[in-house]
C-alpha positions in Angstrom: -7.7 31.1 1.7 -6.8 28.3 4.1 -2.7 28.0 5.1 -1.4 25.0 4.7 1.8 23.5 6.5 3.8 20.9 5.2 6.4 18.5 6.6 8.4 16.4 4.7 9.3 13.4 6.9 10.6 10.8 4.1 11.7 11.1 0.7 8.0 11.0 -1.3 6.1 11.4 2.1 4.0 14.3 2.8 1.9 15.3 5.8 -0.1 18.6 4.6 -2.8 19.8 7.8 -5.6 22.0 7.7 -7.1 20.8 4.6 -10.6 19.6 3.5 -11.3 17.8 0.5 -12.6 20.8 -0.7 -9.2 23.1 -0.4 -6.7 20.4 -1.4 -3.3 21.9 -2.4 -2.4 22.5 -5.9 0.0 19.3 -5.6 -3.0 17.1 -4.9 -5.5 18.5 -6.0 -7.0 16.1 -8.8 -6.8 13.2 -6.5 -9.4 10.5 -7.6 -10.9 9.3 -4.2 -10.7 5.1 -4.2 -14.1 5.4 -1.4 -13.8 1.4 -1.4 -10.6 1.7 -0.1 -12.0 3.5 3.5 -10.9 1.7 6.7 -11.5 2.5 10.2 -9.8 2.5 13.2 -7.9 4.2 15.9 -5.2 5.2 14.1 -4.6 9.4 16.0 -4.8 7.3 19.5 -7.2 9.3 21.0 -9.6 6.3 22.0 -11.3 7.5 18.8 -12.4 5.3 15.7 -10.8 7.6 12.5 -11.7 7.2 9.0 -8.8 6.7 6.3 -8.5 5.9 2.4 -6.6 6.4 -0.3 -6.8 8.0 -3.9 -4.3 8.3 -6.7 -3.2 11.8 -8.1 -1.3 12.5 -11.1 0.8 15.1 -10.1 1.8 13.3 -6.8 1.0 9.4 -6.7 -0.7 7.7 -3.8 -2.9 10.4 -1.4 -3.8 8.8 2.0 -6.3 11.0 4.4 -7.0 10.6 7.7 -10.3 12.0 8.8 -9.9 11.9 12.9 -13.2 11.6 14.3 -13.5 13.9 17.4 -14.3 17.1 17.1 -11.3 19.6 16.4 -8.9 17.5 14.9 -8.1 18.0 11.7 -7.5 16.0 8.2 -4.0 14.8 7.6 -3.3 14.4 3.9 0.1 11.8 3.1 1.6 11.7 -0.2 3.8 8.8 -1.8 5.5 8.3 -4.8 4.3 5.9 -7.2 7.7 4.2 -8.2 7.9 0.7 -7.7 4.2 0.4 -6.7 1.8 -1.1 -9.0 -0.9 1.0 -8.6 -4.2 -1.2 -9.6 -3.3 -3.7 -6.9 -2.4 -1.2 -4.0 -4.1 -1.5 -0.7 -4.8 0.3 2.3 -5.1 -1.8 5.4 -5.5 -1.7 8.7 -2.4 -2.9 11.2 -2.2 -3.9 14.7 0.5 -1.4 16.6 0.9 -4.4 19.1 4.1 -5.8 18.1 6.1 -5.8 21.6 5.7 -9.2 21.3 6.3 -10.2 17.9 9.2 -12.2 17.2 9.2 -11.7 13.7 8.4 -8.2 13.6 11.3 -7.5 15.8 13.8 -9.9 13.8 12.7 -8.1 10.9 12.7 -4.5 11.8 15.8 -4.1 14.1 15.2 -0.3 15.0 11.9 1.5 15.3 10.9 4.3 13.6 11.3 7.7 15.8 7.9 8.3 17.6 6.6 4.8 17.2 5.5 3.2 19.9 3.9 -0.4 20.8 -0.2 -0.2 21.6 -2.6 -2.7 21.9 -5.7 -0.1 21.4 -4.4 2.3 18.4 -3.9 1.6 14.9 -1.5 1.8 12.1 -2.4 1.9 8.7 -0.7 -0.1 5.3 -0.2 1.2 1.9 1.1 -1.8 -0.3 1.0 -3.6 -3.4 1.5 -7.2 -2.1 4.7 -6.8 -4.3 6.7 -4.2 -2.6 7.1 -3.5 1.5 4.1 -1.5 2.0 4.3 2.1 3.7 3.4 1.7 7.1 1.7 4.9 9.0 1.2 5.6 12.6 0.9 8.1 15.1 3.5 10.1 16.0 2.7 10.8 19.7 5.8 12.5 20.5 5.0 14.9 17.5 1.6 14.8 17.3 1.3 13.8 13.7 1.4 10.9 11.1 4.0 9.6 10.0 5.6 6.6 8.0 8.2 4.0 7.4 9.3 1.0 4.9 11.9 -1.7 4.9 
């Protein structure tokens, strides 16, 4: 049996490692994979291009993975609540991590989130409902894991 380790890093946000699809922890383990939902991108910023998307479970809401694409790396699993998400209209998108420059983005967010950092080659990733502020995920690089934060 695999270990899993588990980090909580916000309220309904999850980051479980070392698991496949097939050895998905009891918490999400009847998540219904949304495969039209898969995105790509550099989102571990490794100079990779990483395969994410989403499914729903009923214990434990909205399941991201992100499947890093070089060799070694392992699946990260997030979890967030469903509350005050709608969930036929949620999204996963890709996000540009290039916001140094962003007037708005800086008017709007007035402190980053710990370990994120500016890029103009990796990727961040949105989970939203065009209704709510989307979960936004990046790369930790300090800790070397995902991680995620809302307005």
């Amino acid at each position: 049996m695999r270990r899993f380790t588990a980090i909580t890093l916000l309220s309904a946000f999850v980051v479980l490692s070392n698991a496949t699809p097939q050895s998905l922890p009891k918490e999400i383990d009847d998540v219904r994979w949304n495969v039209s939902s898969t995105v790509f991108g550099d989102f571990a910023c490794r100079g990779h291009r990483d395969t994410a998307l989403y499914g729903t479970s009923e214990k434990s809401g909205f399941v991201v993975m992100i499947q890093p694409s070089d060799k070694g790396a392992k699946t990260s699993y997030l979890v967030f609540a469903t509350r005050n998400r709608e969930p036929k209209n949620i999204r996963l998108t890709v996000e540009s991590l290039d916001f140094s420059n962003d007037v708005a983005f800086n008017r709007e967010v007035a402190a980053l989130a710990p370990g994120l950092q500016p890029s103009k080659t990796c990727n961040g990733l949105a989970l939203g409902d065009g209704e709510t502020d989307a979960h936004h995920i990046y790369w930790n690089r300090a800790k070397k894991a995902f991680q995620s934060w809302s307005l």
